[in-house]
C-alpha positions in Angstrom: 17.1 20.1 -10.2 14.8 21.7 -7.2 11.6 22.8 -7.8 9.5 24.8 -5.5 12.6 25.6 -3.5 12.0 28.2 -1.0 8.7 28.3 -0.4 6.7 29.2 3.1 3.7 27.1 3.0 1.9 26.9 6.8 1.4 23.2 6.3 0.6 22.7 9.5 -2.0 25.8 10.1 -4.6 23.2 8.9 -3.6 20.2 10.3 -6.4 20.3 12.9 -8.7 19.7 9.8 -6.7 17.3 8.1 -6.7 15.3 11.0 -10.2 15.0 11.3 -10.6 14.1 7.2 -8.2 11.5 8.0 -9.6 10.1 10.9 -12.8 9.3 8.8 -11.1 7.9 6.5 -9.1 5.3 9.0 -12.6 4.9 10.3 -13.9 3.8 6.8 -10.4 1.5 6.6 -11.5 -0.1 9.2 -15.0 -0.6 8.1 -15.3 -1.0 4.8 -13.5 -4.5 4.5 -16.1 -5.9 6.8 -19.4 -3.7 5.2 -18.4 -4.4 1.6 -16.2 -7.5 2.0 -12.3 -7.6 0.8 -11.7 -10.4 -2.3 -8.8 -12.5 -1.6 -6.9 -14.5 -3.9 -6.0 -18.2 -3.9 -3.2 -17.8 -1.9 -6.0 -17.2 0.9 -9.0 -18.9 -0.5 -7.5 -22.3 -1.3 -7.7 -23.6 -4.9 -5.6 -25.7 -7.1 -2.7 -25.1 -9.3 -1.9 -27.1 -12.5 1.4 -26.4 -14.3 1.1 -27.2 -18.1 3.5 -27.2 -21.1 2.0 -26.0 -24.4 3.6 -27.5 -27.9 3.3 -23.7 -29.2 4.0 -20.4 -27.6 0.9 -19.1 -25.8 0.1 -15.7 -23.9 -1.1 -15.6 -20.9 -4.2 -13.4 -21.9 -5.4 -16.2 -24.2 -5.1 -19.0 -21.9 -7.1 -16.7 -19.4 -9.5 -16.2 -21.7 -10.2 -20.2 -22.0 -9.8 -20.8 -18.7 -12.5 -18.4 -17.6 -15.2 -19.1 -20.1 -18.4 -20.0 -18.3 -17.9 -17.6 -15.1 -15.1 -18.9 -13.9 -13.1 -15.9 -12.0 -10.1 -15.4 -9.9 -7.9 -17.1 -11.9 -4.2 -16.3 -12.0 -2.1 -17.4 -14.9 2.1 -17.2 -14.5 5.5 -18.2 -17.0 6.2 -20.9 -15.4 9.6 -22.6 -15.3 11.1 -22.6 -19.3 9.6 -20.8 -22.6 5.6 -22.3 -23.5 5.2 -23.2 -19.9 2.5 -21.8 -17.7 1.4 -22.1 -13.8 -2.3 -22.0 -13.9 -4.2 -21.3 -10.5 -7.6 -21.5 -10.0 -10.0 -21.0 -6.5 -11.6 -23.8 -4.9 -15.1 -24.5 -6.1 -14.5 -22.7 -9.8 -15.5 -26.3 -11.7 -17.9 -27.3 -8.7 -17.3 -30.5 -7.7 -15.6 -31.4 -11.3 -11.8 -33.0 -10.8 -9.7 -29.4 -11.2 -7.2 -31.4 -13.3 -9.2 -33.2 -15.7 -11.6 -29.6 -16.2 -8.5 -27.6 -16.9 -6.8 -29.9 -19.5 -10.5 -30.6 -20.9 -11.5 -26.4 -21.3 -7.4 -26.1 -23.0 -7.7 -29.2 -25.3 -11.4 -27.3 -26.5 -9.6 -23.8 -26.7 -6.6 -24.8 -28.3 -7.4 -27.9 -30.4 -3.9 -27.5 -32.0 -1.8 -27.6 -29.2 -0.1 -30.4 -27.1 -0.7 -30.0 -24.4 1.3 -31.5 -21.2 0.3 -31.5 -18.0 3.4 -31.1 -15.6 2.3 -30.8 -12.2 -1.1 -30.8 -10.1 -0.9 -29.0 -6.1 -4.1 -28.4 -4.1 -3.6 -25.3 -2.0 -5.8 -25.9 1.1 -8.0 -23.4 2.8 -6.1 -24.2 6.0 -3.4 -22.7 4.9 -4.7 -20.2 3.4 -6.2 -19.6 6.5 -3.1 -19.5 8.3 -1.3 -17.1 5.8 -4.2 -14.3 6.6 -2.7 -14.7 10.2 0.6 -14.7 9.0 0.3 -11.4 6.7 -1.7 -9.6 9.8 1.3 -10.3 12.0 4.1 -9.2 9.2 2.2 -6.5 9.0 1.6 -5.4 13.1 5.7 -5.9 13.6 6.7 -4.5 10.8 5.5 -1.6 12.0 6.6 -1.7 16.0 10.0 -2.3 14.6 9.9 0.5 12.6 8.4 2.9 15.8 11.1 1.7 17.9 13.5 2.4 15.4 12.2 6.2 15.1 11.9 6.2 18.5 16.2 5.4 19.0 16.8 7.8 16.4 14.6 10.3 17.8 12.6 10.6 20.1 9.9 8.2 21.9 6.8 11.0 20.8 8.1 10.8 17.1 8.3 7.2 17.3 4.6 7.2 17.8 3.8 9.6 15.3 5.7 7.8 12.4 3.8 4.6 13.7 0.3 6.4 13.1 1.1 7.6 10.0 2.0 4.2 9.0 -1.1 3.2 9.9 -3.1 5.7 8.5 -1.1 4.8 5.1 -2.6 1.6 5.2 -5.6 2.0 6.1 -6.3 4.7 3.8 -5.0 2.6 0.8 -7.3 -0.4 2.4 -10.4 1.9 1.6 -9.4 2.6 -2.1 -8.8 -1.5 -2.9 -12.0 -2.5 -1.3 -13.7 0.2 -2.9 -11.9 -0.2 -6.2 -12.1 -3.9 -5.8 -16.2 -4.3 -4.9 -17.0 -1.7 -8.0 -14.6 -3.7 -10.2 -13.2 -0.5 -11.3 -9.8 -2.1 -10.7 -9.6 -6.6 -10.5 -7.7 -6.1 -7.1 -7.3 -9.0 -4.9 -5.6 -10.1 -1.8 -2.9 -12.2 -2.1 0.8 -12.6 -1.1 1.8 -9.4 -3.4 -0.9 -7.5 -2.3 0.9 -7.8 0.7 4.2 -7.3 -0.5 2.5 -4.2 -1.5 1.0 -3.0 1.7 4.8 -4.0 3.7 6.7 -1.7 1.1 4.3 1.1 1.3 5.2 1.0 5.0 8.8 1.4 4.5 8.4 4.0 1.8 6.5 6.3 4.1 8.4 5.5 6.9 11.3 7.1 5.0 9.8 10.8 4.1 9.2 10.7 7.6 12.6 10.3 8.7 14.1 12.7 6.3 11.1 15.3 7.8 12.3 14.4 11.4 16.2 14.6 10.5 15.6 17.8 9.1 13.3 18.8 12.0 16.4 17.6 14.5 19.3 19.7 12.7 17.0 23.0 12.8 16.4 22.1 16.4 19.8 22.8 16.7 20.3 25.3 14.2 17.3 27.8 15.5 17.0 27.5 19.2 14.2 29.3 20.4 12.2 29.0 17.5 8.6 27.8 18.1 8.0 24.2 17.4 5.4 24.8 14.9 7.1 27.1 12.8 10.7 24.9 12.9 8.1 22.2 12.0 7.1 24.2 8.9 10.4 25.2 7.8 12.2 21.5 8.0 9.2 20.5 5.8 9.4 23.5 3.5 13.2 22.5 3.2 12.4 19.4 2.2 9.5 19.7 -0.3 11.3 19.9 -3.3 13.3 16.2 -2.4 9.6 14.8 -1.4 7.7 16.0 -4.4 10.6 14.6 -6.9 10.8 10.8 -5.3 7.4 10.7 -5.1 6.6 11.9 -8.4 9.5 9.4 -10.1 8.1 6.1 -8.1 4.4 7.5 -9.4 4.9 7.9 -13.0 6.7 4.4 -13.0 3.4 2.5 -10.7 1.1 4.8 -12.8 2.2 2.7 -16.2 2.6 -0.5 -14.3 -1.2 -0.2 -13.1 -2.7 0.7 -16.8 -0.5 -1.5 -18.4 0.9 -3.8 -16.4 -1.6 -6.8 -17.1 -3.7 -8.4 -14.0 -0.5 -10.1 -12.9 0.7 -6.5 -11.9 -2.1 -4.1 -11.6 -3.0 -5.2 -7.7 0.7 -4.2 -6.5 1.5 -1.6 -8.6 -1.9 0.0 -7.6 -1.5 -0.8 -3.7 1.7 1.2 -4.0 0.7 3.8 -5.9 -2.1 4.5 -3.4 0.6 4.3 -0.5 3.3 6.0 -2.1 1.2 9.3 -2.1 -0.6 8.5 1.2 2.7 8.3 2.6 3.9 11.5 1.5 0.8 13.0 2.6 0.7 11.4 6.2 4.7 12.1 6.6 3.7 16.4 6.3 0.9 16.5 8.1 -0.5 13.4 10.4 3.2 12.7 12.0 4.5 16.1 12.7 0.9 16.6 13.8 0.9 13.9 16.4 3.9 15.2 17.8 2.4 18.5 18.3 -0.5 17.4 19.6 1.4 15.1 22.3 3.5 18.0 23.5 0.7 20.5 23.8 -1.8 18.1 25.6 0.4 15.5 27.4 3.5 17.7 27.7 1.9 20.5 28.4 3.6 23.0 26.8 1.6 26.0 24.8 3.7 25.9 21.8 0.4 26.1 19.7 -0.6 29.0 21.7 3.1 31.3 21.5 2.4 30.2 17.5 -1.1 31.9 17.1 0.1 34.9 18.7 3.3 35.0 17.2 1.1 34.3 13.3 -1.3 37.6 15.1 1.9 40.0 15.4 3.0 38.9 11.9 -0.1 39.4 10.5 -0.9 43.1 12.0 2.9 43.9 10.9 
């Protein structure tokens, strides 16, 4: 099923200002983690992690709940290994200087006085590695997309390399500003941790693959109307493939939608991060890469296409 198919939407007619709401918003992405301060998990932080057994079948709400009496936060509680097992992680500091073993068992044993409980295994994570891993993500993150830029720019050509490669950035940074902002209001608990980065890394190849179907599309019409002005075979190819954006997009949103209202604080970080990027992505792939390469073959190419387009949009619009 295809819905709007055939439609003429001048998508890029207002690209100039979209550009300029989306460079102030990269500009916040930048800023914002510093200004208002990004949270990060334990994975980052350094903490503990205690894997216990319980004699009845427990959910991981309700050992939460116990574990986080007094003001303890950040903690992340996982099924761990077989049925009535549980990894329980908690950040460095949450007991003060109290043994992290001996304060977990001791709040469970309180909150559920009926259980058996068995302690199965104790690791300290250390903030040294945790340390390392922010490098580590940063870097996964950086190649991730230069591979993909070279790989556009193979494909295509060096100019739409670059532009995928913005709008990959853009993408990111843009879904940066809504999880700090989310995060500092605590309208969302989002925190950054090794799926929050698993996250970011997907939303990178998502949007990297509306823009290649935009940029195939552009390539056949390139052969298919020669003589056509860029802007307006820019227009077309994403006119052409509206209907196929707009329907992935709108099946991967419905499905992150649910998993970030109901997926539990296990889920709600990634699910949110992606939904954020998936329509980021869609956005950036119609407007900020076809831009950039407009923009690079009018000012560094040097070629008026943007000017034959204003007068070609005059004669259309006095006819």
């Amino acid at each position: 099923m295809q819905f709007l198919h055939g439609t003429n939407i001048d998508f890029l007619g207002k690209r100039k200002t979209l550009i300029y709401f989306s460079l102030v918003l990269n500009v916040l992405g930048i800023l914002l983690p510093f200004v208002l301060g990004l949270k990060f998990g334990i994975d980052f932080t350094g903490g503990a992690e205690v894997g216990v057994e319980f004699s009845k079948l427990n959910t991981t709400a309700e050992i939460r709940k116990v574990i986080e009496q007094g003001g303890v936060e950040g903690s992340e509680i996982k099924s761990y290994g077989k049925e009535r097992q549980f990894l329980i992680r908690v950040p460095v500091g949450a007991f003060g200087k109290e043994d992290m073993r001996k304060s977990i068992e001791e709040r469970l044993q309180k909150g559920f006085p009926d259980e058996t409980i068995t302690i199965l295994m104790v690791n300290n994570i250390e903030a040294k590695v945790g340390s390392e891993l922010k490098t580590k993500a940063l870097i996964a993150v950086v190649l991730a997309i230069i591979a993909i830029m070279l790989y556009i720019a193979f494909r295509f050509e060096f100019t739409y390399g670059i532009g995928a490669a913005i709008a990959i950035i853009h993408d990111v940074l843009v879904t940066l500003v809504l999880v700090t902002v989310f995060s500092k209001f605590g309208i969302i608990n989002l925190e950054m941790n090794t799926s929050m980065i698993a996250a970011f890394l997907t939303v990178i190849g998502f949007s990297v693959n509306d823009t290649v179907i935009i940029f195939d599309r552009i390539r056949e019409n390139l052969e298919k109307h020669k003589g056509m002005n860029l802007i307006q075979l820019m227009n077309l190819s994403i006119n052409e493939t509206l209907s196929r954006t707009i329907n992935t997009v709108a099946t991967v949103v419905l499905v992150l939608f649910t998993m970030t209202i109901l997926g539990g604080e296990g889920l709600e970080g990634f699910a949110f991060t992606m939904l954020v990027g998936i329509l980021t992505g869609a956005y950036s792939s119609i407007y900020i890469a076809s831009a950039f390469v407009i923009w690079y073959i009018q000012n560094v190419q040097k070629k008026d296409i943007e000017g034959e387009y204003e007068k070609q949009q005059g004669r259309l619009a006095k006819a």
